[in-house]
VMD Tcl script that builds the backbone (N, CA, C; Angstrom):
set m [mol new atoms 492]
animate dup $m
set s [atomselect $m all]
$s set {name element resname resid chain x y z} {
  {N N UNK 1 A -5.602 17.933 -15.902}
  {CA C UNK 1 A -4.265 17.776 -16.421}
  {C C UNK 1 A -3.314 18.750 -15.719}
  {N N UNK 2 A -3.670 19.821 -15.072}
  {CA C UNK 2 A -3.084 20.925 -14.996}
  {C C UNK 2 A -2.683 20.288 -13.200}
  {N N UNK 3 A -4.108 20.123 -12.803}
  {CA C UNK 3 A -3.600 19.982 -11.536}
  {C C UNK 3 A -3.092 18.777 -11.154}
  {N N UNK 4 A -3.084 17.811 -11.842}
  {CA C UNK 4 A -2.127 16.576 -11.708}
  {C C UNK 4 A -0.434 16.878 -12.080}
  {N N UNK 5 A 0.061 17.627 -12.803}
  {CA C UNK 5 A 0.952 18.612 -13.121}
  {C C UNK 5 A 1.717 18.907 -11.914}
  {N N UNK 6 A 0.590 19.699 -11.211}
  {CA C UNK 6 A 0.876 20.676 -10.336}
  {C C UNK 6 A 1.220 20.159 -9.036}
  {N N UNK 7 A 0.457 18.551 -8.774}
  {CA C UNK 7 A 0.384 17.538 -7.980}
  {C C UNK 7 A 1.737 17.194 -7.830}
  {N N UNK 8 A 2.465 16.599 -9.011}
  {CA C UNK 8 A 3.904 16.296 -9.512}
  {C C UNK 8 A 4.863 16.807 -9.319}
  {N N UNK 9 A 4.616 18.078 -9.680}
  {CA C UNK 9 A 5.588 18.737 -9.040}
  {C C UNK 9 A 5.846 19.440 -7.358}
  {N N UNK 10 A 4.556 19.255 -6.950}
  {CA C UNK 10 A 4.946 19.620 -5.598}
  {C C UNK 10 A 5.534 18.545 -4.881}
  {N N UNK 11 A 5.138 17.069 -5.394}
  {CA C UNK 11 A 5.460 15.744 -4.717}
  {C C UNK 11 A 7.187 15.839 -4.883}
  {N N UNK 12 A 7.618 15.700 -6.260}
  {CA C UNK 12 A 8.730 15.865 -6.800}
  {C C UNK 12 A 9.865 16.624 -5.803}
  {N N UNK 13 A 9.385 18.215 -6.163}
  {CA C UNK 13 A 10.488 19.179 -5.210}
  {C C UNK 13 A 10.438 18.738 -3.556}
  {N N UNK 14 A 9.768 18.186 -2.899}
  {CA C UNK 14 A 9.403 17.884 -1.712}
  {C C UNK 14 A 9.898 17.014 -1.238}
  {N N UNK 15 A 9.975 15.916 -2.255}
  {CA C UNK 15 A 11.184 14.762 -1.784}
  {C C UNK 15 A 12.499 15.073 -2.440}
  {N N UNK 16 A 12.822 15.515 -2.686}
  {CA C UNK 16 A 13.905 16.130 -3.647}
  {C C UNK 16 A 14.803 16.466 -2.401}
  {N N UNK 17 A 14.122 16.944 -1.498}
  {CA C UNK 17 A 14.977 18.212 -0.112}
  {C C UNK 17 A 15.302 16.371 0.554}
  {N N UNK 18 A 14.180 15.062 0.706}
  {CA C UNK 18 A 15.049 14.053 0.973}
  {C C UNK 18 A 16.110 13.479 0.769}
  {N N UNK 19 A 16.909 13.612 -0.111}
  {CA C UNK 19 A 18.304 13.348 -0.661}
  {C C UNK 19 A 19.256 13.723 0.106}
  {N N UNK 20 A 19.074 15.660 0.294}
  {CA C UNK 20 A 19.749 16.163 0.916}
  {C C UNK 20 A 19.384 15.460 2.618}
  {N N UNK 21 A 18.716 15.135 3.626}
  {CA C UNK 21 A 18.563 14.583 4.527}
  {C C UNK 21 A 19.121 13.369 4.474}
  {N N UNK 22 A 18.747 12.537 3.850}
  {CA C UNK 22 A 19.973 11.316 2.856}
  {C C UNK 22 A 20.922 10.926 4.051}
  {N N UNK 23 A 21.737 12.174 2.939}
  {CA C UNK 23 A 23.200 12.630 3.395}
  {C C UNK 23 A 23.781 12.806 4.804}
  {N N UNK 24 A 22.680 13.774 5.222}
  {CA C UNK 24 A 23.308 13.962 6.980}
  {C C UNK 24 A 22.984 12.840 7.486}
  {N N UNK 25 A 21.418 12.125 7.696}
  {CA C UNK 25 A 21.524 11.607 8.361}
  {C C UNK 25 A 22.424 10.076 8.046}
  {N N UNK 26 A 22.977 9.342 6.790}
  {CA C UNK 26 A 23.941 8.529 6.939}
  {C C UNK 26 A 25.471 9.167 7.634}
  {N N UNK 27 A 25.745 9.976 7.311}
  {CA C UNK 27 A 26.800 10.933 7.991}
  {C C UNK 27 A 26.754 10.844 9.269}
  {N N UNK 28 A 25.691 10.686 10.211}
  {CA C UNK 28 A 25.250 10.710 11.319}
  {C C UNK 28 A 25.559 9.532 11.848}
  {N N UNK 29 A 25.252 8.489 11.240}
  {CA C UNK 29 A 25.448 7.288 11.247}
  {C C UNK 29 A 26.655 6.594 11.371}
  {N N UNK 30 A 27.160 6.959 10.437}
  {CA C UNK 30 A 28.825 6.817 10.266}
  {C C UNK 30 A 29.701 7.265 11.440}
  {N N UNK 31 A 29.432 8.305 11.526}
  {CA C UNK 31 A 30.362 9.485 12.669}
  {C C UNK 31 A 29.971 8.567 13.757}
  {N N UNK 32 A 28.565 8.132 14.409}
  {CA C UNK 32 A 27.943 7.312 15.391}
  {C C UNK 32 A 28.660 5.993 15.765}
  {N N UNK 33 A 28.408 5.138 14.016}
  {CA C UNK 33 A 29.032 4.014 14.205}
  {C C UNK 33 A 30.962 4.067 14.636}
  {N N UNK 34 A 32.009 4.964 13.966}
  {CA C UNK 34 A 32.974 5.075 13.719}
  {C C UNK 34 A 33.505 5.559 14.704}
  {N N UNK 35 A 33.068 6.314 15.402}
  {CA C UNK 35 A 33.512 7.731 16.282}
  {C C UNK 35 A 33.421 7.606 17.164}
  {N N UNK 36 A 32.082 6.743 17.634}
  {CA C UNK 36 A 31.363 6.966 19.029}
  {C C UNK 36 A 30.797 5.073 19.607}
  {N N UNK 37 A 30.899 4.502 18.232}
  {CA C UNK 37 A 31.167 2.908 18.688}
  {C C UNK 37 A 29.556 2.499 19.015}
  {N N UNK 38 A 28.848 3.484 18.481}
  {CA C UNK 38 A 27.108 3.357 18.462}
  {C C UNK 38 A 26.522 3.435 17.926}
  {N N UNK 39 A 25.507 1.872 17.704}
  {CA C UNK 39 A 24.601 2.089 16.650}
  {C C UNK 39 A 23.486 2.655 16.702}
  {N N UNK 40 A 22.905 3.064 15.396}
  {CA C UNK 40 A 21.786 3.820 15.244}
  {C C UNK 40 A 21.144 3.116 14.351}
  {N N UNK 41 A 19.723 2.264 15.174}
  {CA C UNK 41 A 18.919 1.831 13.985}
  {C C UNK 41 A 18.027 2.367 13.272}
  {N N UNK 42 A 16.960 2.939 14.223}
  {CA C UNK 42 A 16.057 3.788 13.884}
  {C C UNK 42 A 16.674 4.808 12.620}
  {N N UNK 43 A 18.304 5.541 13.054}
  {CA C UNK 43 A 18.469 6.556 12.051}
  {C C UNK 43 A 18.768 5.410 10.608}
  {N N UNK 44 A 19.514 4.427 10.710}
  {CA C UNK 44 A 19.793 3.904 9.629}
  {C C UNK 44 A 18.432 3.452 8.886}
  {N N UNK 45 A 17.591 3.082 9.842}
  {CA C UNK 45 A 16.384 2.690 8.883}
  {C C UNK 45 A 15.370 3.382 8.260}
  {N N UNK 46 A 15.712 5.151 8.494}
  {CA C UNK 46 A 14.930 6.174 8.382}
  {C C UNK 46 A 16.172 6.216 6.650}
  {N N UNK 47 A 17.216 6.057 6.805}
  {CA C UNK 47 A 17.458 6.542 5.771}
  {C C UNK 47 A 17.106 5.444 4.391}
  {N N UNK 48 A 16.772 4.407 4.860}
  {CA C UNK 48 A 16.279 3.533 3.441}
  {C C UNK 48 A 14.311 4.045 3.227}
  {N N UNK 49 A 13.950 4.176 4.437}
  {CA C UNK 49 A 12.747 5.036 3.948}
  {C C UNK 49 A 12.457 6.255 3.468}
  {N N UNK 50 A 14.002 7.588 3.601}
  {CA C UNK 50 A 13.819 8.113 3.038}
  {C C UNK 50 A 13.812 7.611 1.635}
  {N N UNK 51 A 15.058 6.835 1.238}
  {CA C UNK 51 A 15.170 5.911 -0.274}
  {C C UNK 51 A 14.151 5.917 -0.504}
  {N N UNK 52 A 13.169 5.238 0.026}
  {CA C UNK 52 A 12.347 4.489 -0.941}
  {C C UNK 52 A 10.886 5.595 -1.111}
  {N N UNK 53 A 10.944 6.981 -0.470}
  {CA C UNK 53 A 10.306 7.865 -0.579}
  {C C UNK 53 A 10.625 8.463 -1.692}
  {N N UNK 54 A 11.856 8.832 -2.124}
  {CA C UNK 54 A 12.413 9.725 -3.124}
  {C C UNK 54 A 12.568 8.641 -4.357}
  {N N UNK 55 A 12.579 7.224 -4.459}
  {CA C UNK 55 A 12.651 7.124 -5.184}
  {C C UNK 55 A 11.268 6.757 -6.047}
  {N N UNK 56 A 10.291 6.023 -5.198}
  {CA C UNK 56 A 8.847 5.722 -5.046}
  {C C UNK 56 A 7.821 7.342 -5.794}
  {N N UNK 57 A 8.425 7.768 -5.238}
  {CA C UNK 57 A 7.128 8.968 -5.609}
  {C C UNK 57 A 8.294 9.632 -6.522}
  {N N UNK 58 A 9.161 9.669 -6.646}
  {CA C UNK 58 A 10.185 10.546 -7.207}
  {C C UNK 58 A 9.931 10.008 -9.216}
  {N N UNK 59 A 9.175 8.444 -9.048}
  {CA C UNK 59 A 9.100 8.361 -10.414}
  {C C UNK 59 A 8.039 9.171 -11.162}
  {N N UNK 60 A 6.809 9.413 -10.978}
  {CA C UNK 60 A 6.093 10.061 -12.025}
  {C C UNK 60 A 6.536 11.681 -11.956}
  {N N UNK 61 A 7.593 11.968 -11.142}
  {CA C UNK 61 A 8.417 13.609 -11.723}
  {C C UNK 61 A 8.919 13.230 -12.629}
  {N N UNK 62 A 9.940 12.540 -12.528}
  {CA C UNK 62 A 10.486 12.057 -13.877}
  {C C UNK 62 A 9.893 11.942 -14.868}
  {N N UNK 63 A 9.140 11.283 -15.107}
  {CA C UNK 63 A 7.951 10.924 -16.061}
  {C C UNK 63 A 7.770 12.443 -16.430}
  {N N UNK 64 A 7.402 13.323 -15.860}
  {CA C UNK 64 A 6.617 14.746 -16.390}
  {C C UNK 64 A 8.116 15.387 -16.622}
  {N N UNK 65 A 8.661 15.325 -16.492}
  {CA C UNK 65 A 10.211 16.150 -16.795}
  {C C UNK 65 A 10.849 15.283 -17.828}
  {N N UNK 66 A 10.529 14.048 -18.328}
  {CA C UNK 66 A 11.104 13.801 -19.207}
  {C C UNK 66 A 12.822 12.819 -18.887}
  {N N UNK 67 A 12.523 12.747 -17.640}
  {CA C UNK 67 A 14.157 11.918 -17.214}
  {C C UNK 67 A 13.859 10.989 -16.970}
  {N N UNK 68 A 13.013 10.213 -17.270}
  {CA C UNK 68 A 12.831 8.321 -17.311}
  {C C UNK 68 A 13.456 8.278 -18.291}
  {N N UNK 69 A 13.781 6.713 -18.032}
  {CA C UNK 69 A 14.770 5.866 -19.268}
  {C C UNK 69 A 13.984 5.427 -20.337}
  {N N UNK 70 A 14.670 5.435 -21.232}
  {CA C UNK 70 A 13.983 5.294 -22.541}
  {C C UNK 70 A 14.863 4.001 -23.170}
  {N N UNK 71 A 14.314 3.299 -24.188}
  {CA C UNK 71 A 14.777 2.290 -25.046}
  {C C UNK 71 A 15.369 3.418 -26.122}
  {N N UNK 72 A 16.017 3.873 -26.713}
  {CA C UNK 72 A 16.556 4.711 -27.513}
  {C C UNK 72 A 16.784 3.892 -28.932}
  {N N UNK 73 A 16.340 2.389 -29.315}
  {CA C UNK 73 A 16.728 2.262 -30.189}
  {C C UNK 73 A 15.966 2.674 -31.715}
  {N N UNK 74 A 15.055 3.860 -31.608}
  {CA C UNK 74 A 14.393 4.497 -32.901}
  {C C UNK 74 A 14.125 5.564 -32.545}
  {N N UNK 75 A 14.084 6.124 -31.484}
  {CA C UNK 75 A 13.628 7.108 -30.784}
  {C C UNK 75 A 14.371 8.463 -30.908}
  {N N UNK 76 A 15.513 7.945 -31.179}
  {CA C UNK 76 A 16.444 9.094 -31.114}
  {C C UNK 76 A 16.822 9.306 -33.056}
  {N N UNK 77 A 15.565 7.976 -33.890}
  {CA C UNK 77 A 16.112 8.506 -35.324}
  {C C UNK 77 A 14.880 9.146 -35.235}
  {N N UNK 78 A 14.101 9.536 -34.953}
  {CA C UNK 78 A 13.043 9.534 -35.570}
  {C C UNK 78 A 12.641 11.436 -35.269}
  {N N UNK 79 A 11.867 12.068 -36.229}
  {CA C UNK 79 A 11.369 13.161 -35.552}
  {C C UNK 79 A 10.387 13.328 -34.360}
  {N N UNK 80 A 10.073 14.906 -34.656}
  {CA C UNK 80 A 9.095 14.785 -33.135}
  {C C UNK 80 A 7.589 14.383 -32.968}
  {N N UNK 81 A 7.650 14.609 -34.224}
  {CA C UNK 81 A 5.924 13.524 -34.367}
  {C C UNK 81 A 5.942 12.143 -33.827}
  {N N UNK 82 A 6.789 11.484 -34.686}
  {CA C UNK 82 A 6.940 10.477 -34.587}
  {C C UNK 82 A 7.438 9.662 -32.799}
  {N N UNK 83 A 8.489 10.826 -31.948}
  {CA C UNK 83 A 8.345 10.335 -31.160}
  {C C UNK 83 A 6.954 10.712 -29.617}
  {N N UNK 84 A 5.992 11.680 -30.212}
  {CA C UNK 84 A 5.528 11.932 -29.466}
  {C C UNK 84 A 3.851 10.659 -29.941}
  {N N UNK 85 A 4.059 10.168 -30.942}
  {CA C UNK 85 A 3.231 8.741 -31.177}
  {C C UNK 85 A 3.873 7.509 -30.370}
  {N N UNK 86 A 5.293 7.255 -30.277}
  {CA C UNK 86 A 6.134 6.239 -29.342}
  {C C UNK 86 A 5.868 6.878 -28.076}
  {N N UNK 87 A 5.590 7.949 -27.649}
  {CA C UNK 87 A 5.381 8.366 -26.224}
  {C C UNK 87 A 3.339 7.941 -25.767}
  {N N UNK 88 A 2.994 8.419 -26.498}
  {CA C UNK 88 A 1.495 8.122 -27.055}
  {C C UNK 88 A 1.464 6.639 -26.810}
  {N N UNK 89 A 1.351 5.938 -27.380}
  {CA C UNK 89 A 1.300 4.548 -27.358}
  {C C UNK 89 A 1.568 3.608 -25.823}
  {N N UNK 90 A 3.512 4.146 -25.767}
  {CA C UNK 90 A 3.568 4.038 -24.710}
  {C C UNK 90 A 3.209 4.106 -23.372}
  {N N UNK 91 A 2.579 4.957 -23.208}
  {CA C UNK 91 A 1.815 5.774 -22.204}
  {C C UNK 91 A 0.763 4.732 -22.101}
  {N N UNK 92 A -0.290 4.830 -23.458}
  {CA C UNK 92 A -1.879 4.242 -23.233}
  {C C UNK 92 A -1.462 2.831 -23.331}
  {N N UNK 93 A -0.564 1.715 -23.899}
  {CA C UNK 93 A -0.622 0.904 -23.822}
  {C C UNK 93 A 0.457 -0.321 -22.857}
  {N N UNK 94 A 1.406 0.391 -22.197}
  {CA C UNK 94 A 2.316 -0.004 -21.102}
  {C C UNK 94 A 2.264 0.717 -19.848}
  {N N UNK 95 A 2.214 2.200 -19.882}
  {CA C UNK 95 A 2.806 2.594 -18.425}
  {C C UNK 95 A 1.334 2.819 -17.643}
  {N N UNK 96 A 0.136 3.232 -18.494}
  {CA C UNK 96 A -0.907 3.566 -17.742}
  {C C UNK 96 A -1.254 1.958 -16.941}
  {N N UNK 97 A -1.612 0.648 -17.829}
  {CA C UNK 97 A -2.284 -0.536 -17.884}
  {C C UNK 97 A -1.202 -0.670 -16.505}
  {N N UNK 98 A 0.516 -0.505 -16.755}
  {CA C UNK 98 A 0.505 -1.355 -15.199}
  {C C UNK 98 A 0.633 -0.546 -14.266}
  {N N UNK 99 A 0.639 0.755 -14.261}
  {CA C UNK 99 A 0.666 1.098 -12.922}
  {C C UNK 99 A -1.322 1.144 -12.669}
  {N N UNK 100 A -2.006 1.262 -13.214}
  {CA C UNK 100 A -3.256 0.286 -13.393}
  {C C UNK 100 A -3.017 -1.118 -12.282}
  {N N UNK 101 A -2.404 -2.276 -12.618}
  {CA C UNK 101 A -2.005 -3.302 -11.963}
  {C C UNK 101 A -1.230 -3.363 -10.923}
  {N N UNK 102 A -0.498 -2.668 -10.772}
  {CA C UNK 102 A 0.232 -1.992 -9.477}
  {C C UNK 102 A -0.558 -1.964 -8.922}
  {N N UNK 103 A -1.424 -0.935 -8.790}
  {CA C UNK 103 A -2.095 -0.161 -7.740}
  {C C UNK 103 A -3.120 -1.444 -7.233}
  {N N UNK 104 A -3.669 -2.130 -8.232}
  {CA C UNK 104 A -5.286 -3.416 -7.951}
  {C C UNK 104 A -3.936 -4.176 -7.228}
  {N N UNK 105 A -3.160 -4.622 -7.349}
  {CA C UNK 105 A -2.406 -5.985 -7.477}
  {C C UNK 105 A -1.611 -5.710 -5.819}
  {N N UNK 106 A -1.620 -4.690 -5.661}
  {CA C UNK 106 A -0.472 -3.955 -4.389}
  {C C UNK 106 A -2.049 -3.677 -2.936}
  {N N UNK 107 A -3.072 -3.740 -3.342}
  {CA C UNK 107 A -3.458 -2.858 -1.697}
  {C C UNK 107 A -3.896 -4.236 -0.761}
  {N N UNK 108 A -4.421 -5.432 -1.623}
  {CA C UNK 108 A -4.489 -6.421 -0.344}
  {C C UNK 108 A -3.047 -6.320 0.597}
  {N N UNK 109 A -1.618 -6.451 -0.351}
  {CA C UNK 109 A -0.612 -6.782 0.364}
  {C C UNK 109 A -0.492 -5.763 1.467}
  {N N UNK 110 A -0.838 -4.321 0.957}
  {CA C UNK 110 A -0.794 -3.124 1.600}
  {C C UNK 110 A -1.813 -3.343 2.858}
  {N N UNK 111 A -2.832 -3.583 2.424}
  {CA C UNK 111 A -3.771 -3.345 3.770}
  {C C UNK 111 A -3.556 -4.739 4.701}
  {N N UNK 112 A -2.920 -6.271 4.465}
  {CA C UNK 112 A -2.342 -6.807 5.162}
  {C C UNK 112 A -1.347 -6.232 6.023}
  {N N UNK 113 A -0.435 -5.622 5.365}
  {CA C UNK 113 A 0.323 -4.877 6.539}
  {C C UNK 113 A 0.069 -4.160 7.517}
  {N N UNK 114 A -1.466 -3.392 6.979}
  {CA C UNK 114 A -1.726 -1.864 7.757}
  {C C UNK 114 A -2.453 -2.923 8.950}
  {N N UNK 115 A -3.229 -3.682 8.714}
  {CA C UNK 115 A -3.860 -4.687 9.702}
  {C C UNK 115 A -2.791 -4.942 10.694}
  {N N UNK 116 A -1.839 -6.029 11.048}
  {CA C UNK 116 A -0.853 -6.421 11.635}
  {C C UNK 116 A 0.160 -4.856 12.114}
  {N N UNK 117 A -0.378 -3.859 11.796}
  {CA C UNK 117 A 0.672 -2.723 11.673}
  {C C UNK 117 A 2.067 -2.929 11.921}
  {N N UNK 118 A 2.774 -3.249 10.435}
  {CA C UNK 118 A 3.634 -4.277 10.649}
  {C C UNK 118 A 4.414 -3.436 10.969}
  {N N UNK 119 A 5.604 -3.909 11.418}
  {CA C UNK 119 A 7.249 -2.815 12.142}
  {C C UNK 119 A 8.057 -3.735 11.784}
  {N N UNK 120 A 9.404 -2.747 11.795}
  {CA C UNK 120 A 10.691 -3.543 11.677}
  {C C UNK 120 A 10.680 -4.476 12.465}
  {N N UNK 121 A 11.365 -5.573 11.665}
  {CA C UNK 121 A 11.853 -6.499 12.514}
  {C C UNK 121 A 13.748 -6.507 13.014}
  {N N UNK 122 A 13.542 -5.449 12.951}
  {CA C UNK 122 A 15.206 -5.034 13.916}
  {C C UNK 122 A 14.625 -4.732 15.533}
  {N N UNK 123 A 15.398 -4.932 16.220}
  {CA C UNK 123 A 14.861 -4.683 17.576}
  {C C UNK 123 A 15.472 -2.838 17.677}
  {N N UNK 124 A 14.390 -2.138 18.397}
  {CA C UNK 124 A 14.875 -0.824 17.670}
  {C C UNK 124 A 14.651 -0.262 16.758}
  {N N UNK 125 A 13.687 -1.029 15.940}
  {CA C UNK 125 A 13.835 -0.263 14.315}
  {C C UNK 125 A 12.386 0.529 14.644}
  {N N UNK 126 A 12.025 0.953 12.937}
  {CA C UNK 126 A 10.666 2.354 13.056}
  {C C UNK 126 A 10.153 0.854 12.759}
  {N N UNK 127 A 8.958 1.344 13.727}
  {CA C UNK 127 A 7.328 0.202 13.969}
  {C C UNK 127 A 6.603 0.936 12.639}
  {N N UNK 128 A 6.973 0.873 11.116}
  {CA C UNK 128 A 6.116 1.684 10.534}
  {C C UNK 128 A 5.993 1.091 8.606}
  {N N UNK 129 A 6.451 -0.067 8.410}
  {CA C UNK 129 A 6.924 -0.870 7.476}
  {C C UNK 129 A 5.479 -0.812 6.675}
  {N N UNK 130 A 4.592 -0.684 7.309}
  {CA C UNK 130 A 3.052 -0.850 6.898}
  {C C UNK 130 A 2.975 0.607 6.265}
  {N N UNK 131 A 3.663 1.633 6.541}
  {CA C UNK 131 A 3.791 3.511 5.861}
  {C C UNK 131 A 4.376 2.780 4.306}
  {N N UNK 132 A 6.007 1.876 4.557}
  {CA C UNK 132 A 6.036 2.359 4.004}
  {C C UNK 132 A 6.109 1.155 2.357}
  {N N UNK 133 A 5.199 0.391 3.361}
  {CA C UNK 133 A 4.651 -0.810 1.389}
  {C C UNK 133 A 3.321 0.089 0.747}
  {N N UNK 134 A 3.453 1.086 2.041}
  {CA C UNK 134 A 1.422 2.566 1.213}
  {C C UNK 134 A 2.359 3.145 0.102}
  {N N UNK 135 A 3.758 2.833 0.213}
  {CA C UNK 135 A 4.367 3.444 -1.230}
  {C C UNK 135 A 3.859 3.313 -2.443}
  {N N UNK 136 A 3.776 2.124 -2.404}
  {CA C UNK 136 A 3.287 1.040 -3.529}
  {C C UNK 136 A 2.426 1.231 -4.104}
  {N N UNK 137 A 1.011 1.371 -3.827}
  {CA C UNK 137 A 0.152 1.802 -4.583}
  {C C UNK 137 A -0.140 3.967 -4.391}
  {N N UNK 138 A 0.675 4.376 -3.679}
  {CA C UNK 138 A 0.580 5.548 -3.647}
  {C C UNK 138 A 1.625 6.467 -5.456}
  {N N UNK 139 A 2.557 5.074 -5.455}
  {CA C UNK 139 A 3.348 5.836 -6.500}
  {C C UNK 139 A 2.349 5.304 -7.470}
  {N N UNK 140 A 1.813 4.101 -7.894}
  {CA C UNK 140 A 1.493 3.716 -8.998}
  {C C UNK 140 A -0.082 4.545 -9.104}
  {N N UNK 141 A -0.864 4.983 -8.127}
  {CA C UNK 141 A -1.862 5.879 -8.500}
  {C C UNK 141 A -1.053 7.354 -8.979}
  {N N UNK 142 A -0.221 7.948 -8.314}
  {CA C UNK 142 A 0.687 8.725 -8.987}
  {C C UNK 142 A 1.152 9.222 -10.420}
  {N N UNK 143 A 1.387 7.614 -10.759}
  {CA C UNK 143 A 2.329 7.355 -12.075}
  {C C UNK 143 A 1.134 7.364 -12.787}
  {N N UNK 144 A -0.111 6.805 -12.509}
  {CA C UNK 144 A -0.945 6.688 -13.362}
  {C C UNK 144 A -2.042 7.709 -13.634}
  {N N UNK 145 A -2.111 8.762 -12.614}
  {CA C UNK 145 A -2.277 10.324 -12.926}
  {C C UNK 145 A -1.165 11.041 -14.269}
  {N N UNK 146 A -0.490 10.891 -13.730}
  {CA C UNK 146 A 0.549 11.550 -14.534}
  {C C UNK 146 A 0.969 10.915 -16.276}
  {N N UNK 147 A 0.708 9.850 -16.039}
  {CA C UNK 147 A 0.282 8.872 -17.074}
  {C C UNK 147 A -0.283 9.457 -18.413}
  {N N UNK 148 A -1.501 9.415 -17.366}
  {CA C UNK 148 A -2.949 9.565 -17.971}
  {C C UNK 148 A -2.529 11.661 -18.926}
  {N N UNK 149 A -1.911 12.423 -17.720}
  {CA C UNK 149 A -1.977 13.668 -17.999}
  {C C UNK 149 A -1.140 13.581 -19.101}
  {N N UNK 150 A -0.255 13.390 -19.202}
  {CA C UNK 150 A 0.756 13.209 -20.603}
  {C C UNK 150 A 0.240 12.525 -21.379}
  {N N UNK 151 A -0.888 11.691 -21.598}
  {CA C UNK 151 A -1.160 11.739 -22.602}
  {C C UNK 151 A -2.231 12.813 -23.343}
  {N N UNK 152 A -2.931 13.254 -22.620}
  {CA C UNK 152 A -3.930 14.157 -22.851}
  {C C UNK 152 A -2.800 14.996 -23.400}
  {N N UNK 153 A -1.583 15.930 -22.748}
  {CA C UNK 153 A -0.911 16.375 -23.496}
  {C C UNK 153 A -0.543 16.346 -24.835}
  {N N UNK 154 A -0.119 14.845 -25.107}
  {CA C UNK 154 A 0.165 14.977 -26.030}
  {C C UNK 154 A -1.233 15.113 -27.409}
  {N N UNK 155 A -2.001 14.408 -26.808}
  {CA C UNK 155 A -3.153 14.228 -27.715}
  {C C UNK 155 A -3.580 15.965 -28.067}
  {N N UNK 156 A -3.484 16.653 -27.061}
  {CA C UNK 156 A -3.503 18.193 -27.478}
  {C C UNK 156 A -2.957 18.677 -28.284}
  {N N UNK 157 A -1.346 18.253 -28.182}
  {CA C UNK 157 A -0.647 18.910 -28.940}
  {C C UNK 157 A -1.196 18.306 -30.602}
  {N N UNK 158 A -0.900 17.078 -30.641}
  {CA C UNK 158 A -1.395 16.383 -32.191}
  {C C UNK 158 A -2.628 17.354 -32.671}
  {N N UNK 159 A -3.971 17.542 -31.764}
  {CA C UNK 159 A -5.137 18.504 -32.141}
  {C C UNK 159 A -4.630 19.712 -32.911}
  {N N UNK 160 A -3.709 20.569 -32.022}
  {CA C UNK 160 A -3.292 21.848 -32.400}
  {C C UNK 160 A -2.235 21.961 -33.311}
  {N N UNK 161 A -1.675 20.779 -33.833}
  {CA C UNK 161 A -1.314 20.470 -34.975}
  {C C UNK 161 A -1.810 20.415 -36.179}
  {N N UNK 162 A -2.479 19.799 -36.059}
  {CA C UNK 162 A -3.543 19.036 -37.386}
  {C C UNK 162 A -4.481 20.212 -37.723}
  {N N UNK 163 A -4.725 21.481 -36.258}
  {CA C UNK 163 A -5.872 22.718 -36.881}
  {C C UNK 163 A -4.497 23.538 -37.590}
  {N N UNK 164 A -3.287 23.708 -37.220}
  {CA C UNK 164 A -2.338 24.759 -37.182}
  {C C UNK 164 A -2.014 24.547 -38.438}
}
mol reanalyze $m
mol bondsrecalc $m
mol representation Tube
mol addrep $m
């Protein structure tokens, strides 16, 4: 639990510094396209893979920090027992089962790609499209570490309740 935690958060802060890269390199882009009357594919297509890096692995931080979206419609009446049983539930009976299915349901498509080592189909673009569908089951084994660790959490906490 601890080191899946620990997993999370290093993944987390690590793409986190991608955002900031984001930035320059569309900036780069812009100034390129605007300024200089030249395109940049490779940079433009680095910046939707950063996207889909920060946002791909960026979900089970969330998850452990507590900034996923929530349905709020009882959640926010209810105390903290009560919502750490809606977190409970949730967990063992929606988020673990599909990123569970994610991960089975995602690696033929994945290892089809890695076979063909598929590349952009921009002329110019990153030869590397096969990196980045390994998102796919890389976040949902992820999500489903982290899953799994929050619930043990919570199931702890309920223990040290019920002795306390």
């Amino acid at each position: 639990m601890k080191y899946v935690n620990v997993l999370t958060d290093i993944v987390g802060r690590a793409i986190a510094w991608l955002t900031f890269a984001m930035v320059l390199v569309t900036v780069t882009v812009v100034v390129l396209r605007y300024g200089f009357d030249t395109g940049a594919v490779r940079m433009q297509e680095s910046v939707t893979y950063m996207h889909a890096l920060v946002f791909m692995l960026g979900i089970p931080f969330a998850l452990r920090h507590g900034a996923h979206v929530r349905v709020d419609l009882f959640y926010s009446r209810v105390g903290e027992r009560r919502r750490a049983i809606i977190d409970l539930c949730g967990h063992l009976l929606l988020l673990v089962p599909v990123a569970a299915y994610i991960f089975v349901s995602s690696l033929d498509y994945v290892a089809a790609s890695w076979r063909v080592r598929e590349a952009s189909a921009e002329v110019g673009g990153i030869p590397g499209v096969f990196l980045l569908k390994t998102l796919i089951p890389a976040m949902a084994a992820l999500l489903f570490l982290q899953g799994i660790a929050e619930s043990l959490q919570l199931l702890a906490a309920f223990r040290n309740r019920s002795r306390g």
